[in-house]
Structures are given as structure tokens and as C-alpha cells.
N, C-alpha and C positions, 0 to 999 in steps of 0.2 A: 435758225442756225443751230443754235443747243438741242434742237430735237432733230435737227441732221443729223450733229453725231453722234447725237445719242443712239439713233439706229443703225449707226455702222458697225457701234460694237459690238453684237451677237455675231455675224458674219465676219468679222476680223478673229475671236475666237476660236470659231469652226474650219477658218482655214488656217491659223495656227496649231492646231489640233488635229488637224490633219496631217497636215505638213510633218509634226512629231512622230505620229504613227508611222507615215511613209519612213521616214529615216530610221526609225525604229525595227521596221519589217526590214530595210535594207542591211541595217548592220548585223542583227542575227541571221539573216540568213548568208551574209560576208562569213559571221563568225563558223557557222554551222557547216558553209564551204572548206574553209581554212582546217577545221576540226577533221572532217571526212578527208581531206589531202594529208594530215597527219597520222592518222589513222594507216592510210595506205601506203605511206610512208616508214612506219613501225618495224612493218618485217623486212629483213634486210636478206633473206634468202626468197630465190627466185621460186615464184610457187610450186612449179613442176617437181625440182628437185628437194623441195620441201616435201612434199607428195608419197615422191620414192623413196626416201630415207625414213618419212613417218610407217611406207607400206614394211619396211625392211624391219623397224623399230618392232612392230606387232607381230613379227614372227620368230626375233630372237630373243633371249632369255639373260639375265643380269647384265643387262646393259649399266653405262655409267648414271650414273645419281641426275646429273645434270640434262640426260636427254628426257626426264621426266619434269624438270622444274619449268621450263620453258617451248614453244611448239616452233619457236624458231630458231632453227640446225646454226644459221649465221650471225643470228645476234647476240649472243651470250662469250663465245660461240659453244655447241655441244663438246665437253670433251674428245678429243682423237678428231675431228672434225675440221678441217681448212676450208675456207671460202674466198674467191678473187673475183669480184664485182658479184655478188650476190652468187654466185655459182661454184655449187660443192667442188672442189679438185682433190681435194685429199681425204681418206677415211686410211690413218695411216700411223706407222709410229718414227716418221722421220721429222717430229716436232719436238716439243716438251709436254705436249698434253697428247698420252699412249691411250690408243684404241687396244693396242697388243694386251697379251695377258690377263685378261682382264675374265677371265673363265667367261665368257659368251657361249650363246648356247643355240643353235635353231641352224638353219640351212640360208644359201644367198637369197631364194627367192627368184624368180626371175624379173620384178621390179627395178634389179641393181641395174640391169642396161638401160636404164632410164637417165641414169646418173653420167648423162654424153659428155660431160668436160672433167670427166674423174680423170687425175692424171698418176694416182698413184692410190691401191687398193690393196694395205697392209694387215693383215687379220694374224700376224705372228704367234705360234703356240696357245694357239683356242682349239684344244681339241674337241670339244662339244659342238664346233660349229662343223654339220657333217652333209650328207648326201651326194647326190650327185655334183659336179659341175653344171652351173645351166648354159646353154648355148649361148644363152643374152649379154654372157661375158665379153662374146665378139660382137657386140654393139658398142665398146667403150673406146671407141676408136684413138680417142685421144691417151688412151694408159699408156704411161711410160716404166710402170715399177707395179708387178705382179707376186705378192709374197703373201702365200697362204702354207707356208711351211710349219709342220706341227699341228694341221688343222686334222680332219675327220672326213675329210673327201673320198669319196669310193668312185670304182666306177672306171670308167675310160676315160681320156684326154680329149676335150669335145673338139672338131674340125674347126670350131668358130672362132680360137684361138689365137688361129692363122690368119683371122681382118686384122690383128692389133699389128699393125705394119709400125707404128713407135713404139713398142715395148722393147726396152732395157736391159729390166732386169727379170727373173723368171722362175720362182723357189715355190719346188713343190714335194721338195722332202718331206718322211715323215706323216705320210697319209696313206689310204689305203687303196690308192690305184692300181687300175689293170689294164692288160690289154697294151696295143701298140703306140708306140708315140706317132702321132700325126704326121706325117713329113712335110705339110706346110707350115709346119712351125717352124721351119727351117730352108725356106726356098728365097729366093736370093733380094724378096720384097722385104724381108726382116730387117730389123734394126738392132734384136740382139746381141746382148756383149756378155750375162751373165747370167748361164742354167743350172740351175742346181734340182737334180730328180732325186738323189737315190734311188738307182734303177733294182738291187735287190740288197734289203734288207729286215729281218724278220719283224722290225718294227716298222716298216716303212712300206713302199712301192711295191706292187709284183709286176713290175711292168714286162713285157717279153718281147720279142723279135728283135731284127738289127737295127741299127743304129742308122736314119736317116742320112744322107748325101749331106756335108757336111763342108762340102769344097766351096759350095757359091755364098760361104758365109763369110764373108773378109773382116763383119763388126764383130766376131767371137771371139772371146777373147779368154773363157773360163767355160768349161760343163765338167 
């Protein structure tokens, strides 16, 4: 009997010791799950529009302090910057933390049409931010409040303007355009209530020809 049990105890060990291991490989690789679920849980900006604002970031100049300390636009959040469910809506100065003034410097980019739930795109008195309009602006379908007055825009009124069928508001004083204003920026799909061009002024617009059909606008209420 005594040299019975005495041979069950190597094998009572080894399956003790194993058993340890097995729960052992279980719980780190539990822990090691639960870590990488944290992990991608971290950023709280949808990656896409993460993307576009990092593409926009690399082309303009004196941005704020804050879009360099952290790579994520919603978790901080970036100064001038709003977020509603991980998703950019505002690059704007109708908060407490102004994107405005802030002497920025570089051109949109056409990456900004990426930024589809932007609901308001305020760049107020940055004259160094200049170039053309890019067409990708009529990709922001959702824009309710259009204000790049004071900026450095040349150029023409792009046609693509005319998809923002919920824009608002509409300030583009103060820049250096030309050419005719679009007439679907005013066809009876708009939602406009407030445009402000400066059609001629020596600091401002050269914009020329008549004044688009104006009647099937019932939301206007200021130009």
C-alpha cells in the first residue's frame, strides 16, 4: 500500500503542473485580450475622419499647440474641434475653444470632403489660408454653417456648392474671388437664410454679372 502511494505522487504533480500552466496560458491570454480591446478603445475619433483632419493638419501652418500633443482630433479634444459619437461635426468658432484667428496658414486640401458629418466649417479671418475653393466642399453634405470670411480664397464660386442643400449660413466676404456667382447656390433646393459676399470691394470680392433669380428663395432672409 505505502509503495502505491508512493507512485501516484510523481503523476499527481505533473498533472498539477500542468493544470497551473493551462490556467496560467488562459488568464494572459484573457489579460492580453482585454488589453488589445483597450487599446482600440483609446481613440475616440472615427478613424476615417481621424485621417482627414491628420491629411488637412500636414498641409496647414500654425495650427493650435494641442493638434500636435495628441493623434487623436476627439479625445483631448483638438482645440476648435467638436465631436458627436466619435464623428468630427465641427471645425468651428461657435464654441469656447476658437479654431478662428488663429493666423493658420496653407489651403483646404481636397481631403476636407472626407470630413461627411462636418456640420459647420468656420476658418474666420485666417488670411493665410488661400487658394482655390476645392470642389470636395460639395461633398459635406451635412454643412449647415459655411464661414471662411477674411480668408485668402481666389478664384471662382465652385458649382459643388450648390449639393449643400442644408447650408444656413454663407460668409465669404473679404477674399479674393471672381467671376460669377453660381445660380445653384440659389435654386429653390437651398436652405439658406444668410449670405454675406461683398460683391465689390477693394479689399474683397471682384465678383461680376447679375445677381442670380432670387424669388424661389422663401429661407432668405439676409444677403
Amino acid at each position: 500500500m505505502m509503495q502505491s502511494n508512493h507512485g501516484q505522487f510523481p503523476g499527481s504533480s505533473l498533472n498539477t503542473a500542468a493544470m497551473g500552466f493551462r490556467a496560467t496560458a488562459q488568464l494572459l491570454f484573457l489579460l492580453s485580450f482585454f488589453a488589445s480591446g483597450i487599446h482600440l478603445n483609446l481613440s475616440a475619433t472615427d478613424p476615417g475622419d481621424a485621417a482627414e483632419l491628420q491629411s488637412l493638419k500636414s498641409h496647414w501652418q500654425n495650427t493650435p499647440p494641442s493638434w500636435d500633443q495628441i493623434d487623436d482630433p476627439c479625445g483631448a479634444p483638438w482645440v476648435g474641434v467638436t465631436c458627436t459619437n466619435s464623428r468630427i461635426t465641427s471645425l468651428s468658432v461657435l464654441n469656447p475653444s476658437k479654431l478662428s484667428s488663429m493666423s493658420l496658414a496653407g489651403n483646404q486640401r481636397d481631403r476636407i470632403g472626407g470630413l461627411t458629418e462636418l456640420r459647420s466649417l468656420d476658418l474666420l479671418f485666417n488670411p493665410n489660408v488661400a487658394g482655390s475653393l476645392t470642389p470636395r466642399l460639395g461633398d459635406l453634405k451635412n454643412l449647415k454653417i459655411l464661414i471662411l470670411a477674411g480668408c485668402g480664397f481666389c478664384g471662382s464660386i465652385t458649382d459643388e456648392l450648390g449639393n449643400l442643400a442644408e447650408l444656413s449660413f454663407f460668409h465669404f466676404n473679404r477674399n479674393q474671388l471672381s467671376g460669377f456667382i453660381p445660380p445653384v447656390l440659389f435654386s429653390s433646393d437651398m436652405m439658406l437664410i444668410h449670405v454675406f459676399f461683398h460683391i465689390r470691394n477693394l479689399a474683397s470680392n471682384k465678383l461680376a454679372g447679375l445677381l442670380p433669380d432670387l424669388t424661389k428663395m422663401d429661407s432668405l432672409s439676409y444677403l
